[in-house]
Backbone as CSV, one residue per row, in Angstrom:
resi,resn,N_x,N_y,N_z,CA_x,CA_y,CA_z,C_x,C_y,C_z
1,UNK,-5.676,-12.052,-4.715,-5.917,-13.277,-3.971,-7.348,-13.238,-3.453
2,UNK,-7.992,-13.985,-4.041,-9.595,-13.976,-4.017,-9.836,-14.222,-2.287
3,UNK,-8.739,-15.410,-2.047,-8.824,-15.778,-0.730,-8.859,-14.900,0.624
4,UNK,-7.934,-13.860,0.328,-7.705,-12.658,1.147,-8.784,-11.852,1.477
5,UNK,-10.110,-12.178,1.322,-11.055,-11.351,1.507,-11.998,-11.460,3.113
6,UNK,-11.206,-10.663,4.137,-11.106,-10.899,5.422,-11.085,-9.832,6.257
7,UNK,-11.225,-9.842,7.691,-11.180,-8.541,7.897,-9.817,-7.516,7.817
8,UNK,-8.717,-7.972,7.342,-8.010,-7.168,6.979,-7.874,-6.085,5.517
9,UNK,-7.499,-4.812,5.938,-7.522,-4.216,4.788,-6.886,-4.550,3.829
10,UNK,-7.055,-3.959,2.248,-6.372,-3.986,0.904,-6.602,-5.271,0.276
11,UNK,-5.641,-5.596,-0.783,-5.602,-7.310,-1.487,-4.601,-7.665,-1.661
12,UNK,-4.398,-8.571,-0.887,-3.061,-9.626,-1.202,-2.903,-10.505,-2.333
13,UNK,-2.052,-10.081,-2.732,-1.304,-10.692,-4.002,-0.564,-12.351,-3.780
14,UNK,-0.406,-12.902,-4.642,0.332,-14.084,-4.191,1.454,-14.336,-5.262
15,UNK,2.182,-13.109,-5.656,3.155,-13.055,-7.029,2.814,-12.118,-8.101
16,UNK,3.812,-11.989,-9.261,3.465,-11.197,-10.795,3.660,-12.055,-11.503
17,UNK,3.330,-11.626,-12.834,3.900,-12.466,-13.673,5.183,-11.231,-14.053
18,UNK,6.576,-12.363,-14.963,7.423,-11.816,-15.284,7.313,-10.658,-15.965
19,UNK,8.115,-9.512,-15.694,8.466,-8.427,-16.463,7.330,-7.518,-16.364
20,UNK,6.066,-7.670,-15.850,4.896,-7.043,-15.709,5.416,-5.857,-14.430
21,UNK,4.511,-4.796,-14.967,4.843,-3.548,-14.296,4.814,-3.618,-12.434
22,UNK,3.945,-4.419,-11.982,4.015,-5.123,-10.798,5.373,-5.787,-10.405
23,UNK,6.518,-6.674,-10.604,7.129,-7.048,-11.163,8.369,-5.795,-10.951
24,UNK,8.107,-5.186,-11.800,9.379,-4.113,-12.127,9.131,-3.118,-10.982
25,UNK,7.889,-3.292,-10.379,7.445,-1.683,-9.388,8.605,-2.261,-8.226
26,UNK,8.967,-3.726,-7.665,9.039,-4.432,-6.739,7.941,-5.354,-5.806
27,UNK,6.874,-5.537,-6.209,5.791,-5.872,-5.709,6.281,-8.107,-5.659
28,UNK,5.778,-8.464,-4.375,5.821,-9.125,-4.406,4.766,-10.525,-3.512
29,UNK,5.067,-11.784,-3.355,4.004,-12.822,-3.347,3.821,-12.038,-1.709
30,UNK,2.780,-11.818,-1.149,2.036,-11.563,0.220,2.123,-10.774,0.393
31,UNK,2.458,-9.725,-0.540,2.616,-7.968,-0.555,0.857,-7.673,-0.211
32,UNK,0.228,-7.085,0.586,-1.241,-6.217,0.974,-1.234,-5.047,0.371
33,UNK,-1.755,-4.612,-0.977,-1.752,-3.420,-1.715,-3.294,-2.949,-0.948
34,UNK,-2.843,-1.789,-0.203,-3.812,-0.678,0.290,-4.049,0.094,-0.367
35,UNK,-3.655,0.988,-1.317,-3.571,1.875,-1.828,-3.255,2.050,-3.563
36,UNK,-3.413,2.549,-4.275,-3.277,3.068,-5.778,-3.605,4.385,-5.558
37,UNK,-2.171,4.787,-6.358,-2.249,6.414,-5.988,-2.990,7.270,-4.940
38,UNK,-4.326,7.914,-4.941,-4.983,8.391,-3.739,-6.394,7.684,-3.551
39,UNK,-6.304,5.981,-4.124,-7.343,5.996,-4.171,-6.760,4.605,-3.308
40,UNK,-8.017,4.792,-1.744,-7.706,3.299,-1.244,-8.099,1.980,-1.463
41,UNK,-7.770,1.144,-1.221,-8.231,-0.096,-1.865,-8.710,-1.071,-0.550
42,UNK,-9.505,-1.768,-0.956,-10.435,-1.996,0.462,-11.104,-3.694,-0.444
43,UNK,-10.834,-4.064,-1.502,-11.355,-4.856,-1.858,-10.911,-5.106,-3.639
44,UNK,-11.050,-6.241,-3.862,-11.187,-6.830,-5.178,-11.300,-5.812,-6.450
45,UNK,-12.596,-5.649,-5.847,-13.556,-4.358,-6.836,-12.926,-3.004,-6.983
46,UNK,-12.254,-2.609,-5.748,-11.340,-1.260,-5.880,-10.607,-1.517,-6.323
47,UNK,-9.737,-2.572,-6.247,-8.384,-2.675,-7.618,-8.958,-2.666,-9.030
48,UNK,-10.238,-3.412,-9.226,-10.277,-3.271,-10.479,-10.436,-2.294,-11.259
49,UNK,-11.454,-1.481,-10.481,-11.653,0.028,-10.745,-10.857,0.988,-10.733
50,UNK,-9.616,0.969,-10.014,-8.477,1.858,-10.435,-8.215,1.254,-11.181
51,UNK,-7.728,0.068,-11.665,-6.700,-0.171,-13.033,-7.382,-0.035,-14.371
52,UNK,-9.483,-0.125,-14.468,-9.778,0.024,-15.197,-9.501,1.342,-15.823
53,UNK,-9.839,2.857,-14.398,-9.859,3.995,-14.925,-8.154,3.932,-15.491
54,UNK,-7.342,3.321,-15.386,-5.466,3.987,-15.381,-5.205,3.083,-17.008
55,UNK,-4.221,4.008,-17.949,-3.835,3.741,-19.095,-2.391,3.403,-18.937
56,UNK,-1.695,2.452,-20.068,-0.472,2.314,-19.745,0.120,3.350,-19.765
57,UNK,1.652,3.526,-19.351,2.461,4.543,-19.335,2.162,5.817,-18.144
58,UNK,0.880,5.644,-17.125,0.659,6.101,-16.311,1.465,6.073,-15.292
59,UNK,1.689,6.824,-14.003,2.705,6.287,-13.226,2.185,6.347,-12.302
60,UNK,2.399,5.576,-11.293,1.203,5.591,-9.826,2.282,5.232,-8.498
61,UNK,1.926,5.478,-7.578,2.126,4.811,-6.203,1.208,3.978,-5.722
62,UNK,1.932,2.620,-5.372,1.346,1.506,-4.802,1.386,1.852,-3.552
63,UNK,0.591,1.693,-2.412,0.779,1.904,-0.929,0.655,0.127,-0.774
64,UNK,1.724,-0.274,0.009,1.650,-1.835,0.217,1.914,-1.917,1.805
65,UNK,1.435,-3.445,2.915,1.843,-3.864,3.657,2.239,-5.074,3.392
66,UNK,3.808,-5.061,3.667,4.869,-5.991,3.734,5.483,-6.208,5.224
67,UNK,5.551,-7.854,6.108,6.398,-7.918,7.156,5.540,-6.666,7.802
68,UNK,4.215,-6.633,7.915,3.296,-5.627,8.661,4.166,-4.388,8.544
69,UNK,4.864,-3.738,7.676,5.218,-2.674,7.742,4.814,-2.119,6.246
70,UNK,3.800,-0.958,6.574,3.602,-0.004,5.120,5.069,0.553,4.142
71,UNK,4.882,0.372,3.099,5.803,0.710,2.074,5.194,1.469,0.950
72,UNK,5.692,2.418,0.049,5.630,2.760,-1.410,6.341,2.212,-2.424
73,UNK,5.445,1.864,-3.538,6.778,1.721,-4.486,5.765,2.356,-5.820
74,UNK,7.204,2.758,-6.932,6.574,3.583,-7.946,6.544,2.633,-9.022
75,UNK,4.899,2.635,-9.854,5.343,1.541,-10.977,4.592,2.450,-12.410
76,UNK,5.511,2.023,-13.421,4.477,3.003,-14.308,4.132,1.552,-15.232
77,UNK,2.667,1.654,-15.408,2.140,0.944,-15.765,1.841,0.241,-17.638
78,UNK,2.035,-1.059,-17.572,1.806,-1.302,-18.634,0.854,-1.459,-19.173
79,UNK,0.961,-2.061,-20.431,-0.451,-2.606,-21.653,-0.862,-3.620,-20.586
80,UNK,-2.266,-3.748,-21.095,-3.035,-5.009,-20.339,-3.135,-6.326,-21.155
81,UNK,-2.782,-7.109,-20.955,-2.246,-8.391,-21.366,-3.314,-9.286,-21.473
């Protein structure tokens, strides 16, 4: 969510598309992804850069804020579409 770029940490999502590893991890619309595996996410550019370095079939931890409460969820990642 391009919009989300504020003083709060991570990037808010606003949905997946179907069946996408996002999707299957549990990730959902206003989920705040802080985190990919040990790498924090602080912006746009840090998501892209972890998903560039990560291949499908990888398996990662999402660190998310949901309902202001931090969560994990495990997603192993697909082909890039």
């Amino acid at each position: 969510d391009y919009a989300s770029a504020d003083s709060m940490t991570g990037v808010s999502i606003t949905g997946t598309m179907p069946n996408s590893a996002a999707e299957k991890a549990g990730l959902r619309d206003g989920d705040r992804i802080i985190a990919l595996g040990d790498k924090k996410i602080d912006s746009l550019e840090d998501l892209a850069d972890v998903l560039m370095e990560a291949r499908p079939g990888d398996k990662i931890k999402i660190k998310i804020v949901r309902d202001k409460e931090e969560r994990v969820l495990d997603a192993v990642l697909g082909d890039r579409r």
